[in-house]
DSSP file (Angstrom, degrees, kcal/mol; ACC not computed):
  #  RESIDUE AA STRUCTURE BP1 BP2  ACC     N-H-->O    O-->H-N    N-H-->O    O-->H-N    TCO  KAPPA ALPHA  PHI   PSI    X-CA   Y-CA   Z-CA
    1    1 A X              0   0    0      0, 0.0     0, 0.0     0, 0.0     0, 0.0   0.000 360.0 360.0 360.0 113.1  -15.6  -16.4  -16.7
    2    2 A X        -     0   0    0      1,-0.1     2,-0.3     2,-0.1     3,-0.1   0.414 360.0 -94.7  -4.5 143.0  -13.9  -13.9  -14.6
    3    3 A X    >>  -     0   0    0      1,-0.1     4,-4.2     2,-0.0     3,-0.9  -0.621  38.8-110.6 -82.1 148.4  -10.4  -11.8  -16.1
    4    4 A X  H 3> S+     0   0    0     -2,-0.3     4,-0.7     1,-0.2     5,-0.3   0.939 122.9  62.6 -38.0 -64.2   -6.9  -13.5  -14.9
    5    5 A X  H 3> S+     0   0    0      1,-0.3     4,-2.1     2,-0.3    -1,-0.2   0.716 100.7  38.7 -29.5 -50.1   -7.0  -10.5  -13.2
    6    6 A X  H <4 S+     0   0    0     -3,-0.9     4,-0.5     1,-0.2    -1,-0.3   0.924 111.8  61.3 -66.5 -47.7   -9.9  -10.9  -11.1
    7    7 A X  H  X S+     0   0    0     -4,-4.2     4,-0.8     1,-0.2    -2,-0.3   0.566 103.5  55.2 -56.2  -8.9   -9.1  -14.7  -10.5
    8    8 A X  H  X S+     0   0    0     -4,-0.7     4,-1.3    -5,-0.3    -1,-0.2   0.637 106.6  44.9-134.9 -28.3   -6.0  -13.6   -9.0
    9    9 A X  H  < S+     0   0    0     -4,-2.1     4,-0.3    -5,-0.3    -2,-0.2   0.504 113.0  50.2-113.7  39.0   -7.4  -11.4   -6.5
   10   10 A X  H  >>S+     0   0    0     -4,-0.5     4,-2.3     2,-0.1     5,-0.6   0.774 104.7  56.9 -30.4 -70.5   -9.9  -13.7   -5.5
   11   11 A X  H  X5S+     0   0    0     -4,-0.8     4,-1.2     1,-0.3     5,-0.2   0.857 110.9  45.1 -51.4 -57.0   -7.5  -16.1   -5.1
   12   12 A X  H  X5S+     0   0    0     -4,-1.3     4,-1.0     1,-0.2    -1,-0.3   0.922 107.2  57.9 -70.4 -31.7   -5.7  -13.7   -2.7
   13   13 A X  H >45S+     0   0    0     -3,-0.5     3,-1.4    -4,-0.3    -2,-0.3   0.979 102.9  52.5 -43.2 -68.6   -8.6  -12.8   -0.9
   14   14 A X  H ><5S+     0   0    0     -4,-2.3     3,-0.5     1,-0.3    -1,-0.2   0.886 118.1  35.3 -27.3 -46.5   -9.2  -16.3   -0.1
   15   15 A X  H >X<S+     0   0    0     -4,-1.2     3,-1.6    -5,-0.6     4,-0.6   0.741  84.8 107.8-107.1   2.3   -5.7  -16.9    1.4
   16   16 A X  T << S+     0   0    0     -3,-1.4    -1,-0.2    -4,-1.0    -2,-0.1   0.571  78.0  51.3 -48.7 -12.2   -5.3  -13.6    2.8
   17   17 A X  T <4 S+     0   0    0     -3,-0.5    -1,-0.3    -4,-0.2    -2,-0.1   0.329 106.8  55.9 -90.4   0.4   -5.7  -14.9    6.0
   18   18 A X  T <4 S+     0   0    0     -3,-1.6    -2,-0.2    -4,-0.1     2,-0.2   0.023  83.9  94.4 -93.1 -16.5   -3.2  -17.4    5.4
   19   19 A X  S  < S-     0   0    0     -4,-0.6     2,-0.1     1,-0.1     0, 0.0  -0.623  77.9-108.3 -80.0 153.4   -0.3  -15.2    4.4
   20   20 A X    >   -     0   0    0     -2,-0.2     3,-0.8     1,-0.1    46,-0.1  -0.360  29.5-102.4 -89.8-177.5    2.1  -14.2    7.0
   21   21 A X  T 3  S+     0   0    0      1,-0.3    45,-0.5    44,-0.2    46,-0.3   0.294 118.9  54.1 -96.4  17.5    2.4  -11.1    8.2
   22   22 A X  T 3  S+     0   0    0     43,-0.1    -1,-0.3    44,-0.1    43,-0.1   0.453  82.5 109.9-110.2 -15.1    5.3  -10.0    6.4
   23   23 A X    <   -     0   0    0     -3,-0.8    42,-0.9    41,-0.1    43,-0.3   0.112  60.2-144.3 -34.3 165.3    3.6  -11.0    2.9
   24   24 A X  E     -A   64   0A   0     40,-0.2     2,-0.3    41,-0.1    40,-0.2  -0.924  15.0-167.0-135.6 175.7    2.7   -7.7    0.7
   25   25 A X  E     -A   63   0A   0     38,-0.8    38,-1.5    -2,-0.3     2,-0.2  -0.638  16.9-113.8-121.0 148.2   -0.7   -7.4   -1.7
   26   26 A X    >>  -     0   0    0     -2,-0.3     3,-1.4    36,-0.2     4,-0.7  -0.800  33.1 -84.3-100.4 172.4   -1.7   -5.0   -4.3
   27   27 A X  H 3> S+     0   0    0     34,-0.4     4,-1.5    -2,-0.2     5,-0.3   0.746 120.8  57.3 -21.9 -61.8   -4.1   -2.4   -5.0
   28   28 A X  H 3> S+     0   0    0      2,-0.2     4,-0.6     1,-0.1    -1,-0.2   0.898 106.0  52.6 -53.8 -28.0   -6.7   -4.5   -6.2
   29   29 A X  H X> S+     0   0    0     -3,-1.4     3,-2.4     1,-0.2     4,-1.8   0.984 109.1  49.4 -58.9 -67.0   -6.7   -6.5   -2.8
   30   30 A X  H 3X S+     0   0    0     -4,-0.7     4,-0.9     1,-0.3    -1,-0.2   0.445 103.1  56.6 -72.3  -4.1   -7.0   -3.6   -0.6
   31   31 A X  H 3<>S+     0   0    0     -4,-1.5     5,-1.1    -5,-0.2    -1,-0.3   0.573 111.5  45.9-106.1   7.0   -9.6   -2.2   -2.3
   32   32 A X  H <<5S+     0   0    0     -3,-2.4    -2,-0.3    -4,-0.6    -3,-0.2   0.855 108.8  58.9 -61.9 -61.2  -11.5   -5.5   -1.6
   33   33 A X  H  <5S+     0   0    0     -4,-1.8    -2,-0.1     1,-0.2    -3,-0.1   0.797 119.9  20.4 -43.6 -45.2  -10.5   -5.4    1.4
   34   34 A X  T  <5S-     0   0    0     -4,-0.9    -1,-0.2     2,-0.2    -2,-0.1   0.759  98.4-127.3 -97.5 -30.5  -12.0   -2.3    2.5
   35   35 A X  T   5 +     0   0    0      1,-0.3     2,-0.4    -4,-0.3    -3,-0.2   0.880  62.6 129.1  79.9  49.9  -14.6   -2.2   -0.4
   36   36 A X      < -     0   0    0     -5,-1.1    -1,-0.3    -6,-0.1    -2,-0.2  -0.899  62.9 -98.6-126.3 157.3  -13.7    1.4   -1.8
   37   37 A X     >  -     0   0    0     -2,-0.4     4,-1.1    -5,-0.0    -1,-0.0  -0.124  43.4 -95.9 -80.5 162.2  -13.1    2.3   -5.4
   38   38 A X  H  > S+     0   0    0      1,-0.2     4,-1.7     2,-0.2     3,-0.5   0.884 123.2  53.9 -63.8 -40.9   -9.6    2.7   -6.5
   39   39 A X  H  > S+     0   0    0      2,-0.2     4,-1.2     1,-0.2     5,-0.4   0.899 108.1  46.6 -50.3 -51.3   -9.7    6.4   -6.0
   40   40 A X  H  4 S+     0   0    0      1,-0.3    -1,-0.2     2,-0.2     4,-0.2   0.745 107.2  63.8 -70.6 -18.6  -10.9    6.4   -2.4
   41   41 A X  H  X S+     0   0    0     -4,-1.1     4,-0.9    -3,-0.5     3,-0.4   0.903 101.6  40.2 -52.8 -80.4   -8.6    4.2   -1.9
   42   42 A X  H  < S+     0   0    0     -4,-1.7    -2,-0.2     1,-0.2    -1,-0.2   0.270 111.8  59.0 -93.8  27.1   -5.8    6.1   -2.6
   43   43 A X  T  < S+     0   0    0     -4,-1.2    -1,-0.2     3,-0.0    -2,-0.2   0.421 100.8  63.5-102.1 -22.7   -7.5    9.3   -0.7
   44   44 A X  T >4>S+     0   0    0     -5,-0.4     3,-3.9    -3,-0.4     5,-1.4   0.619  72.4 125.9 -90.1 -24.6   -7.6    6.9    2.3
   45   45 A X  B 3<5S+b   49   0B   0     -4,-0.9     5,-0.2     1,-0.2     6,-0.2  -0.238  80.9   5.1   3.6  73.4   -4.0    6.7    2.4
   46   46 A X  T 3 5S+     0   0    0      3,-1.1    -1,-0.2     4,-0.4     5,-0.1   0.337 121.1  67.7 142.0 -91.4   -3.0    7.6    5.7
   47   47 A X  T < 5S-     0   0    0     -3,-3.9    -2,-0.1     2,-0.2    -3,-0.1   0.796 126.2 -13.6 -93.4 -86.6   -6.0    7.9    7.2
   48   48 A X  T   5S+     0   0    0     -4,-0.4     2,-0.4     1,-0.2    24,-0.2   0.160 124.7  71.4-111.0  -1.6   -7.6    4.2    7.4
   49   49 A X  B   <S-b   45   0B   0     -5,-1.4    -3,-1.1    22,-0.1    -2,-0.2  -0.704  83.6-121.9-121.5  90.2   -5.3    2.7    5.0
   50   50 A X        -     0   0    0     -2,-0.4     2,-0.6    17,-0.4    -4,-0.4   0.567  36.5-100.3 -43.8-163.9   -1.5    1.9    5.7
   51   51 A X        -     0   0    0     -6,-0.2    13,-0.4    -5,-0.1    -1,-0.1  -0.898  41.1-134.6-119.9 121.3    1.2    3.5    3.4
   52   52 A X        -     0   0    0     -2,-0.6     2,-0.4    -3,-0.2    11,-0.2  -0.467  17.6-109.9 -86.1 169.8    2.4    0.9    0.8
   53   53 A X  E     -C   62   0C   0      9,-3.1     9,-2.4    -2,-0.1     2,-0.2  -0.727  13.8-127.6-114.0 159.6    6.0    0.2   -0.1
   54   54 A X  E     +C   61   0C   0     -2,-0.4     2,-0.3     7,-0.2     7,-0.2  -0.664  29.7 178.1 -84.7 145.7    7.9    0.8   -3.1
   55   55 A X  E   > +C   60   0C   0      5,-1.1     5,-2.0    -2,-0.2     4,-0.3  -0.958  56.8  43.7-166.3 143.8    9.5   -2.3   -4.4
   56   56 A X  T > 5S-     0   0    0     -2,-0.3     3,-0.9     3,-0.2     5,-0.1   0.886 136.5 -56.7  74.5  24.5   11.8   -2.2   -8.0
   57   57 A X  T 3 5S-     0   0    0      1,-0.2    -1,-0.2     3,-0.1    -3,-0.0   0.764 112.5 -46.4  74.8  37.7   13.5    0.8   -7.5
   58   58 A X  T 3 5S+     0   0    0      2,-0.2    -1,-0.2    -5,-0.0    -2,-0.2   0.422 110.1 115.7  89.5  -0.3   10.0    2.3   -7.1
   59   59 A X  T < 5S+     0   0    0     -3,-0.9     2,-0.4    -4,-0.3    -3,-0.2   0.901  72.0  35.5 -53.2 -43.8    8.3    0.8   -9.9
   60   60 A X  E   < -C   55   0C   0     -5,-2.0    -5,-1.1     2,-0.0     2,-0.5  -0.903  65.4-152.5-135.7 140.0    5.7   -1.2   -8.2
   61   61 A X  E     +C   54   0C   0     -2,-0.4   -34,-0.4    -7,-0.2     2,-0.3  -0.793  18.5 167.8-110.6 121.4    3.8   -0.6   -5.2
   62   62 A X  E     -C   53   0C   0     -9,-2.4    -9,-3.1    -2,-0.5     2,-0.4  -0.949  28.0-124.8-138.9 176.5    2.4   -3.4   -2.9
   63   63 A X  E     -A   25   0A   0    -38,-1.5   -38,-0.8    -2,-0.3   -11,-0.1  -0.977  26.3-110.9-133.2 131.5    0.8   -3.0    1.0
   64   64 A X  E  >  -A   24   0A   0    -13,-0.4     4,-2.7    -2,-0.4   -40,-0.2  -0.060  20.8-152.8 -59.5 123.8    2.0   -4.9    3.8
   65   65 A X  H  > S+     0   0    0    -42,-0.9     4,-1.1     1,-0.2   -44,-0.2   0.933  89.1  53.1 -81.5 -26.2   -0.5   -7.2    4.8
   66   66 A X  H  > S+     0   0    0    -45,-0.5     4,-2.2   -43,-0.3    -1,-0.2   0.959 118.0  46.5 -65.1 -46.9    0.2   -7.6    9.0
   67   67 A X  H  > S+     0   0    0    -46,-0.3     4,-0.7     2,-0.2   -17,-0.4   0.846 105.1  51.9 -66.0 -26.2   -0.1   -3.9    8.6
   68   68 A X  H ><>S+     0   0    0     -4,-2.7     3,-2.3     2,-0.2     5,-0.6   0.936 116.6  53.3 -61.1 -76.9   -3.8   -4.1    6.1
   69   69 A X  H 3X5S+     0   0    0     -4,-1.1     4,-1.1     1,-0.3    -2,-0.2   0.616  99.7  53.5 -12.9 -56.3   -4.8   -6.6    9.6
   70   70 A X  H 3X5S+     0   0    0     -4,-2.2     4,-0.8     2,-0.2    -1,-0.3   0.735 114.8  40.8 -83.9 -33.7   -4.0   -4.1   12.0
   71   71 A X  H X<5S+     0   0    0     -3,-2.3     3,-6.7    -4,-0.7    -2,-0.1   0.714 114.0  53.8 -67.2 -91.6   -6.6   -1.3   10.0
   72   72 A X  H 345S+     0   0    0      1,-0.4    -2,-0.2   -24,-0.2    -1,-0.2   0.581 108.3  43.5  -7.6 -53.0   -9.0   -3.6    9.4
   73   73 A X  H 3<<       0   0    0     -4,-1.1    -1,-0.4    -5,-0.6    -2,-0.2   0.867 360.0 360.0 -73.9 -15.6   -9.2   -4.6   12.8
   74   74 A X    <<        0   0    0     -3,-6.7    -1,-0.2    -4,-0.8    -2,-0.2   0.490 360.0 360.0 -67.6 360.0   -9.1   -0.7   13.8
């Protein structure tokens, strides 16, 4: 059986296309998404990967998902 963790981005994976475009994700999604390691990930920054926002007075980081769409389709 899979970690909570994993179930839970699955879970988003599945509905990610179902979220609006104002929704946001974490890390683990987007590196689903793109299918890069966490590192590469955040080296892609940027480049091919949109800039996430700070949320909690900068504790916690998530990435806008109309804006994940719009790479992904790039």
């Amino acid at each position: 059986m899979p970690k909570k963790s994993q179930r839970s981005v699955d879970e988003d994976l599945k509905r990610f296309s179902d979220l609006p475009a104002e929704a946001h994700v974490r890390a683990p999604v987007v590196q689903a998404l793109f299918a890069v390691s966490r590192t590469t990930m955040w080296r892609a920054i940027g480049d091919y990967i949109p800039e996430p926002k700070r949320f909690g007075g900068g504790k916690s980081l998530a990435f806008n998902v109309g804006e994940l769409r719009k790479a992904l389709k790039a």
